[in-house]
C-alpha positions, 0 to 999 in steps of 0.5 A: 760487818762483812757477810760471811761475819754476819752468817758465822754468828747466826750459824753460831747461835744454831749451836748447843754451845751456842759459839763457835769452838776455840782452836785452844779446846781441840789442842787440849783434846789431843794433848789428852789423847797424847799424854798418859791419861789415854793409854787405856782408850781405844776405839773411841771416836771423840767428838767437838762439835759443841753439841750439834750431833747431840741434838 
């Protein structure tokens, strides 16, 4: 297994999450913020970084 592989998993387990974020679930955070469900929200920042600003 190459080095940088071997270093993501152990930076992946440092996570809440405990993995990395799939490109899927940022894609459903902005559909959200496109479709209709959002037009009341402004001035939001939206975080997805798996819960490592929450610790």
């Amino acid at each position: 297994m190459p080095v940088a592989e071997l270093e993501q998993r152990q930076l992946a387990t440092e996570l809440p999450i405990g993995r990395w974020g799939r490109p899927d679930e940022i894609a459903e955070l902005v559909t959200h913020l496109c479709s209709d469900f959002a037009g009341f929200q402004t001035g939001q920042t939206h975080v997805v970084d798996g819960g490592m600003t929450s610790t």
